[in-house]
N, C-alpha and C positions, 0 to 999 in steps of 0.2 A: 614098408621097409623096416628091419630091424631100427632098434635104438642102441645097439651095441654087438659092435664087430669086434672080432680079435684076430690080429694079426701076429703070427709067430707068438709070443708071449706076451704081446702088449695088448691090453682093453681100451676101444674108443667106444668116446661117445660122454655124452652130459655125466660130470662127476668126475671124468678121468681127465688127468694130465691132457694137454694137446700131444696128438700123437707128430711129432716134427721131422718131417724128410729132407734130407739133405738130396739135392739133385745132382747127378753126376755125372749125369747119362752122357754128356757131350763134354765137360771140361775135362772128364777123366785123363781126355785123349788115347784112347785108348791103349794105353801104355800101365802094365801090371802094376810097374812101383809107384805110379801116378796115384792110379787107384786105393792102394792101400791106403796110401798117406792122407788121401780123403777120407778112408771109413776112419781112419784114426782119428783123425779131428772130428768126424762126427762123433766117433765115441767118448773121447775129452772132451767136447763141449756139453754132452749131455743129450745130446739127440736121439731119436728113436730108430730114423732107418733112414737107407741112400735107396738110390732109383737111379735105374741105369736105363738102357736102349738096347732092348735088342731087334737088330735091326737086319734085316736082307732084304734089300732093295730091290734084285730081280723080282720079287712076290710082291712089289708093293708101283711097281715106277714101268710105265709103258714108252714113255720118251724120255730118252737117254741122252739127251740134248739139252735141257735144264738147267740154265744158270741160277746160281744161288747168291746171294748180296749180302753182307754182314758188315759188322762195324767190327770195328775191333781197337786197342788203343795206339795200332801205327795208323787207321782211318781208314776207311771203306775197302773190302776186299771181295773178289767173285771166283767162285768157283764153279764148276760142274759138278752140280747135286749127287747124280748118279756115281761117279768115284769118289766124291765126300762120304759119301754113304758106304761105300765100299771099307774105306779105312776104318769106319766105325765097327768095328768088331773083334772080339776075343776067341781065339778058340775055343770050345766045348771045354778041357781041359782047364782053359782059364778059367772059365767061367765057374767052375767046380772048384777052384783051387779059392775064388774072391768072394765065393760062397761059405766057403771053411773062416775063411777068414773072418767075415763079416762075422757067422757064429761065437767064432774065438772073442772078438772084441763086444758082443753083445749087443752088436747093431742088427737090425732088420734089413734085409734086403730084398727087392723085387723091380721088376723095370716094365716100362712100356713094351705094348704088344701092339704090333701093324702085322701081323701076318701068322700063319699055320706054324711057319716052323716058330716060332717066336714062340707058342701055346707050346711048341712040344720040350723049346729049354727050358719053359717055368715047368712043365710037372718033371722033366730029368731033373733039374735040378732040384726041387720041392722050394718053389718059391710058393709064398704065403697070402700072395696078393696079387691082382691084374692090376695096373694101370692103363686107363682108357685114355690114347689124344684126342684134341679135341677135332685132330683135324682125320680119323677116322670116323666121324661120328655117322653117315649113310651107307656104311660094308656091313649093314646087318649082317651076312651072310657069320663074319668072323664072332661078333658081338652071341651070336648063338652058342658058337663053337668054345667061346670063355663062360658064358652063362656054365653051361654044363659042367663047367667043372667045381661049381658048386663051393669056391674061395668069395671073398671080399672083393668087389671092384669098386676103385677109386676112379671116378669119371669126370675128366677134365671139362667142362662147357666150352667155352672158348668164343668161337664163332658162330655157336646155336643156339636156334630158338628154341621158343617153349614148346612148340609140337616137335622140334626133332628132338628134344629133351624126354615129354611124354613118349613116344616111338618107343627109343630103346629103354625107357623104365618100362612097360606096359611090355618090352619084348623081355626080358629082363625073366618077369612075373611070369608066362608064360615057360618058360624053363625052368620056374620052379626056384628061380636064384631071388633072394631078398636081402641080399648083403650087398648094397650100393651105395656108393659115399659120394655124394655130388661135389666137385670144385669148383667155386668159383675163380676162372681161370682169366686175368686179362690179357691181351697183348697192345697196350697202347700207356702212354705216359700224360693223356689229357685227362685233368683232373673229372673233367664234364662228364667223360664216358665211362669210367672204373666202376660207377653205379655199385656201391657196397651193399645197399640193403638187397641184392640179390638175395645175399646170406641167406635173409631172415627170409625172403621170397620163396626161395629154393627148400626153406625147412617147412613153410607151413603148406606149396603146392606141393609136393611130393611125400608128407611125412617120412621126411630122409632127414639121414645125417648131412653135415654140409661142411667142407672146406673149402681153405684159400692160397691161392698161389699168386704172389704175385710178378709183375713183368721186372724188373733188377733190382735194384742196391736200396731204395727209400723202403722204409720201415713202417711208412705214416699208416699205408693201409692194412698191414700186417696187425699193428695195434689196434686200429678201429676193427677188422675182423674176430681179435680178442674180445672184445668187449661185447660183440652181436653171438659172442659165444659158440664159436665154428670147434671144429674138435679136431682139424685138422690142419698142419702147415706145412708149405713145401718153400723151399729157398734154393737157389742156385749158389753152387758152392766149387770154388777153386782155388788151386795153389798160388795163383799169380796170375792177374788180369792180363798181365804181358804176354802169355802162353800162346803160340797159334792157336788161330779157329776160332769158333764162334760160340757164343754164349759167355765166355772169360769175361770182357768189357759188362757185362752184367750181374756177375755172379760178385759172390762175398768172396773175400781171402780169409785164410783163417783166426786168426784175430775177431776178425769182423762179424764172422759167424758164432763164435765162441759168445760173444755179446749180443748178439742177435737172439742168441738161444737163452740166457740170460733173462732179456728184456721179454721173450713171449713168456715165460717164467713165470715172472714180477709179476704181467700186467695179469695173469690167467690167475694168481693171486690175489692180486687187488680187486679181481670183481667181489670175493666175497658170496654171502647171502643176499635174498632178497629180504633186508630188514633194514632197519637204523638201528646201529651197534655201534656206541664209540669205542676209539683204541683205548689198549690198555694203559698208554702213553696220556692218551687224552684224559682219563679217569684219575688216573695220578695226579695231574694236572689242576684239575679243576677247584679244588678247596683251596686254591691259592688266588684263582682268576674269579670267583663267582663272592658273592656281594649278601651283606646280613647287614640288619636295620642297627644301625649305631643315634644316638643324640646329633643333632646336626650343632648343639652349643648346650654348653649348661643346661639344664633342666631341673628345679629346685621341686622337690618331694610336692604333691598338692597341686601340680601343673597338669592342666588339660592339654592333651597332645594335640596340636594342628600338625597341618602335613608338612610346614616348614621349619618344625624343632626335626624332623626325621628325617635321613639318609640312607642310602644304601653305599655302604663302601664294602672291601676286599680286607678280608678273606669269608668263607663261604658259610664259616659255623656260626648260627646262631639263627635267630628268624628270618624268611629267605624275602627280601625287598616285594613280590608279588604278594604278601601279605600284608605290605604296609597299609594299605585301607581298613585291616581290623580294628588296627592301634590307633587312628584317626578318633577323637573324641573320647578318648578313655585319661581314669586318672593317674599320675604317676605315683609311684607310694614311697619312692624314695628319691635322693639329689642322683642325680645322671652325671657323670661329665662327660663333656666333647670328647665325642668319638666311643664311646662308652657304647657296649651292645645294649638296648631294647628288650629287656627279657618276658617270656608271656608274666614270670613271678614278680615283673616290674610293675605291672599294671591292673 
């Protein structure tokens, strides 16, 4: 698999910035001004790109009976999947219009595909990228029908193993597509099961790129995924957790995302090189904190040095304490006073 995709105008991959998606697929509510006001804040916070849903449920749902379960911040609510899913949509038109926009503000945008027509509004639209669920993961059928179009897919894992993993990488290859970005995707909140070094798992079994997504609002695994060096972040993002529907009691408010985006930032900075390089902070530092061989008490001209007339005290100019065994049995040629540096022209 490549080591560097590009999407719309941003480059992933080892070296580049983490590419960071805002998720929006479902808090948007599918409501225009909703929408914008989300790429807004991904585009003040700094972010790379939103992801949306596009979604038509007749193409994807054979019983239309389906209760659906969520949390939410009034507590537990059910709906009928099948017209949940129904409300979840824009017009073509919208879709064209949150497209322009996205451009305007210089965010990225693309959204999950479950279905034909879903493939046919990323290429009207010129979306730049497929998102794979995790929970499409055995409709090869579809997975064929995105290969071909020869974009970047970003592929949620989720609930699959490592052979339905290899499947669609190995089906992938077969179409001739080599732009796949694995996510480590969880949906559960036990620390036991989150299993991060996926990550690192997922980049040396596949020679793939590898990202992370995680399940709401805690940050912890977000930063440990920095650190295992993923190239890729997704967060769920909303105007107010209060909002109907599902995902909101999960997602960030904007504030929170603004700092979020902040903090993968910092830490994708902090890694650094593979080297030991102190700060510049630290190097300033140091001739104040580091230790040179002083007299430990008077020393009268003609004194053989034991190791108990010598010191190592602060500041750092002058012969460095790890050579004090040279000066050990040598003579002194002049009176020292306490605290007096050691000098080699001393001895």
């Amino acid at each position: 698999m490549r080591q560097e995709l590009k999407i719309g105008k941003h480059k992933i991959g080892p070296g580049y910035p983490i590419f960071i998606t805002a998720e929006i697929g479902v808090t948007c509510n599918h409501d225009l001004n909703i929408a914008k006001e989300l790429i807004d804040v991904t585009s003040e916070a700094g972010a790379d790109a939103v992801k949306f849903l596009l979604v038509f449920p007749d193409e994807f749902m054979s019983n239309k009976d389906v209760t659906f379960t969520y949390e939410t911040t009034r507590g537990v609510e059910s709906v009928n999947m099948y017209e949940m899913f129904l409300q979840e949509k824009f017009t073509f038109d919208e879709w064209r219009e949150l497209k322009q926009y996205s451009d305007q503000k210089n965010v990225e945008m693309f959204a999950s595909v479950s279905t034909p027509s879903g493939i046919e509004y990323t290429e009207k639209l010129g979306l730049p990228a497929y998102k794979f669920s995790s929970w499409d993961f055995n409709y090869h059928p579809l997975w064929r029908k995105i290969a071909r179009k020869n974009k970047p897919v970003i592929i949620d894992t989720g609930p699959v193993r490592m052979l339905d993993l290899a499947k669609v990488v190995n089906l992938l290859q077969e179409e001739g597509n080599d732009q796949a970005l694995l996510v480590h995707c969880v949906h559960t909140d036990n620390p036991e099961e989150i299993n991060m070094r996926t990550i690192q798992y997922l980049r040396r079994a596949f020679n793939s790129l590898v990202g992370y997504t995680s399940r709401g609002r805690n940050n912890i695994t977000d930063i440990m995924a920095v650190s295992m060096e993923t190239v890729y972040m997704e967060k769920r993002l909303t105007l107010d957790r209060d909002l109907p529907g599902h995902h909101h009691i999960l997602a960030l408010e904007p504030d929170e995302f603004r700092e979020y985006v902040r903090i993968i930032r910092d830490a994708q900075a902090s890694l650094g090189i593979y080297d030991l390089i102190p700060s510049r902070a630290d190097v300033e530092e140091r001739p104040k904190w580091f230790r040179h061989v002083v007299a430990n008490r008077a020393i009268p001209a003609g004194t053989i040095l034991t190791e108990d007339l010598l010191e190592g005290k602060r500041p750092e100019a002058g012969i460095s304490p790890e050579h004090m065994d040279l000066l050990v049995g040598r003579t002194v040629k002049r009176d020292l006073k306490e605290n007096e540096a050691v000098l080699w022209e001393d001895v």
